[in-house]
C-alpha distance (Angstrom), angle and dihedral (degrees) to the residues before:
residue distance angle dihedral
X1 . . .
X2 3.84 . .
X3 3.82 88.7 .
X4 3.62 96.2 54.5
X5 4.03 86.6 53.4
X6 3.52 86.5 42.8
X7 3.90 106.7 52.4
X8 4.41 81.2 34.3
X9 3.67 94.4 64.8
X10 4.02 90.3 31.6
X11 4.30 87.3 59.6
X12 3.80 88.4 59.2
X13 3.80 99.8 50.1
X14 4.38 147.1 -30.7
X15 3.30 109.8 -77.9
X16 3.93 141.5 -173.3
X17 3.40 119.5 -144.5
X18 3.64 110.5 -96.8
X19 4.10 91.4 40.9
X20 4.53 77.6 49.5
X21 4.23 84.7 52.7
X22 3.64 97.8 46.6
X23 4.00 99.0 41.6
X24 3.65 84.7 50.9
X25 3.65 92.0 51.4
X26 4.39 90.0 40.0
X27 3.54 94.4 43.0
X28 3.68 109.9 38.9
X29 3.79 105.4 26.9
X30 3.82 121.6 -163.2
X31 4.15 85.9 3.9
X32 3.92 97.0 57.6
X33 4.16 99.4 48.6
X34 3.69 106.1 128.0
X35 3.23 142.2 148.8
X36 3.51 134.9 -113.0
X37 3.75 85.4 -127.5
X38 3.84 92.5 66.4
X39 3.73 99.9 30.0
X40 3.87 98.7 58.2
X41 3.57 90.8 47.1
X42 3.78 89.2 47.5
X43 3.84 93.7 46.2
X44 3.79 84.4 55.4
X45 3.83 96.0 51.1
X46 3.72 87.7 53.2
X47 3.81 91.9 50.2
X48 3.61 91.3 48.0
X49 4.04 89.6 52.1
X50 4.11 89.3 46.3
X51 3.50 82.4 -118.1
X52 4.10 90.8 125.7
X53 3.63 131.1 10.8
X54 4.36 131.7 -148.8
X55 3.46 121.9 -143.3
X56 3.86 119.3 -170.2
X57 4.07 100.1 -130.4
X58 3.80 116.1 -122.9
X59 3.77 118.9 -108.1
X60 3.33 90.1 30.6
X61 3.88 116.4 133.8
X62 3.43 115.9 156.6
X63 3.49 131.2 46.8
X64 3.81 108.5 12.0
X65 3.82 112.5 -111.8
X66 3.75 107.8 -169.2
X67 4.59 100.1 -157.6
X68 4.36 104.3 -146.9
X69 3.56 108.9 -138.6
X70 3.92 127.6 -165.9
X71 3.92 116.5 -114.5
X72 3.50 127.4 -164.2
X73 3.77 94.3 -104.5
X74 3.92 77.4 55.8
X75 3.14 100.5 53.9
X76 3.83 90.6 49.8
X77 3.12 101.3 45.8
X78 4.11 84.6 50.8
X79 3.96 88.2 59.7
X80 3.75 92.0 56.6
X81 3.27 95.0 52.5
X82 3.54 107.0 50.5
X83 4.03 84.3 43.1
X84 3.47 87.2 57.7
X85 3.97 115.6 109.7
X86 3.87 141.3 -178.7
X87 3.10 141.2 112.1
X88 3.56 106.4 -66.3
X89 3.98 88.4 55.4
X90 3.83 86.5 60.9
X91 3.45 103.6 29.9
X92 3.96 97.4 50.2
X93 3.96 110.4 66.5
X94 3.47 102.5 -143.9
X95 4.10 92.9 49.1
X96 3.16 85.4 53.4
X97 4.09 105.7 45.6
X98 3.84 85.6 40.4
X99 3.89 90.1 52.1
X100 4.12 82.0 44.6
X101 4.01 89.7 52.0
X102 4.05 86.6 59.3
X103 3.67 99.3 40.4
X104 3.58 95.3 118.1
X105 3.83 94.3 70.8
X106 3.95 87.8 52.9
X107 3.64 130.8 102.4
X108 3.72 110.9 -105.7
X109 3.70 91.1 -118.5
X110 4.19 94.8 51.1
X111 3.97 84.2 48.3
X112 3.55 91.6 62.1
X113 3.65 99.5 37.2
X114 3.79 83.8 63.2
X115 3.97 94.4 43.1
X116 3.83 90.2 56.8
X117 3.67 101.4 31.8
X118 4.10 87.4 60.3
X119 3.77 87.7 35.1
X120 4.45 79.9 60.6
X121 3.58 89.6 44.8
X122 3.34 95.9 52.1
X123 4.23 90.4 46.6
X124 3.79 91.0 50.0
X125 3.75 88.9 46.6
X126 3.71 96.7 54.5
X127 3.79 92.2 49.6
X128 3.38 96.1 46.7
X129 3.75 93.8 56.6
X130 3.69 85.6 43.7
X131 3.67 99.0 63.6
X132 4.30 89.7 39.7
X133 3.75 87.6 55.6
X134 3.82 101.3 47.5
X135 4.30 80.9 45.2
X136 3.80 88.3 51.3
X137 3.72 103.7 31.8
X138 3.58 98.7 116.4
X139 3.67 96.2 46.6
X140 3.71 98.4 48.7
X141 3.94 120.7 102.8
X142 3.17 125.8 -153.3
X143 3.38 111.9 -83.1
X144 3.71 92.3 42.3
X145 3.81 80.7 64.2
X146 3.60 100.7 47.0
X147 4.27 84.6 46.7
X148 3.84 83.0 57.6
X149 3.80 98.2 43.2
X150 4.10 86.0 49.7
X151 3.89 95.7 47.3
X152 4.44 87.1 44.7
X153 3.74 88.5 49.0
X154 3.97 91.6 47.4
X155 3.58 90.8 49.1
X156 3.65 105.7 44.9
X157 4.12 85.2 45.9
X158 3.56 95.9 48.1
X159 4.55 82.9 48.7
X160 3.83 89.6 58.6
X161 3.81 95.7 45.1
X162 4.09 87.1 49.1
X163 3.52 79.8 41.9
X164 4.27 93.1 56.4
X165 3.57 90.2 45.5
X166 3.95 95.8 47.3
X167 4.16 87.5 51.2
X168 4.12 89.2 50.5
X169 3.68 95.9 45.7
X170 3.91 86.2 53.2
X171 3.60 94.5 47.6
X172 3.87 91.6 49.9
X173 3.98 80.4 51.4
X174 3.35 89.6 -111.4
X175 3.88 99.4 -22.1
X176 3.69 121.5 -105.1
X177 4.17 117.4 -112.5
X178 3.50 88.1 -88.2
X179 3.57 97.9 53.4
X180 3.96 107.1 146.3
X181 4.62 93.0 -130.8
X182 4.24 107.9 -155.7
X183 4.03 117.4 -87.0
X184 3.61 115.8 -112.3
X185 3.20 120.6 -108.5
X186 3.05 114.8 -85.6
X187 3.93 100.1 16.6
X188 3.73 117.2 125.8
């Protein structure tokens, strides 16, 4: 997952590593917290694969600032995995929402794969928890219901808002990669 974020942010622009840390942070919220522990490991996987490339900047003379820079191989291997699909990608929120924060390198078709395959999730989910708490109904205290009633209400908002962008990426026949998907509510 930390590659996809990686090559992602890479795409846009060179980075060095603590600029990399802090965009990832910035730009992808709750879904781009790592540490330095796992992305300077990561960063040297991807060198190792000649998926990413450092160059020391010139007139620097102090501390040594290695910039990460995209290569081809990088940006291939970027493509296959945001294409990639399953269940985990749709099943796991922040595979999915980081997949989501990259959409606009997709292929219109992969973008709504991954719209309706959460949207399915989501639909299984709430049935599932349906059936355990009419089964457990009796044995369920309070806050056990009012844990339910949040994770229902979570679900069934998050179904319309995959819901909004599923209706604008058929009205843009499919959207285009820069295909402006409906704020949440509540998002500023």
């Amino acid at each position: 997952m930390l590659e996809l974020a990686v090559l992602g942010l890479l795409k846009e622009k060179p980075m060095h590593g603590y600029e990399l840390k802090m965009r990832l942070a910035d730009q992808l919220g709750p879904f781009g917290r790592f540490s330095y522990g796992s992305l300077y490991p990561t960063l040297k996987r991807l060198a190792k694969e000649g998926a990413v490339e450092t160059e020391l900047p010139k007139g620097e003379t102090s501390r040594r600032k290695n910039v990460y820079q995209i290569t081809e191989a990088g940006d291939e291997l970027f493509g296959e995995l945001l294409e990639e699909s399953g269940p985990q990608i749709t099943e796991e929120r922040n595979a999915f929402m980081l997949r989501l924060a990259f959409a606009r390198y997709m292929k219109p078709e992969t973008r709504q794969r991954l719209l309706e395959n959460r949207r399915g999730y989501l639909q299984s989910y709430l049935h599932k928890m349906g059936v355990s708490f009419k089964k457990a109904k009796d044995k369920v205290d309070t806050w056990q219901e009012q844990l339910t009633n949040y994770a229902v209400n979570e679900a069934e908002h998050d179904i319309r808002w995959l819901d909004d962008m599923l209706e604008a990426e058929r009205r843009n026949g499919n959207g285009t990669s820069n295909t402006a998907a409906p704020t949440p509510e509540g998002a500023h």
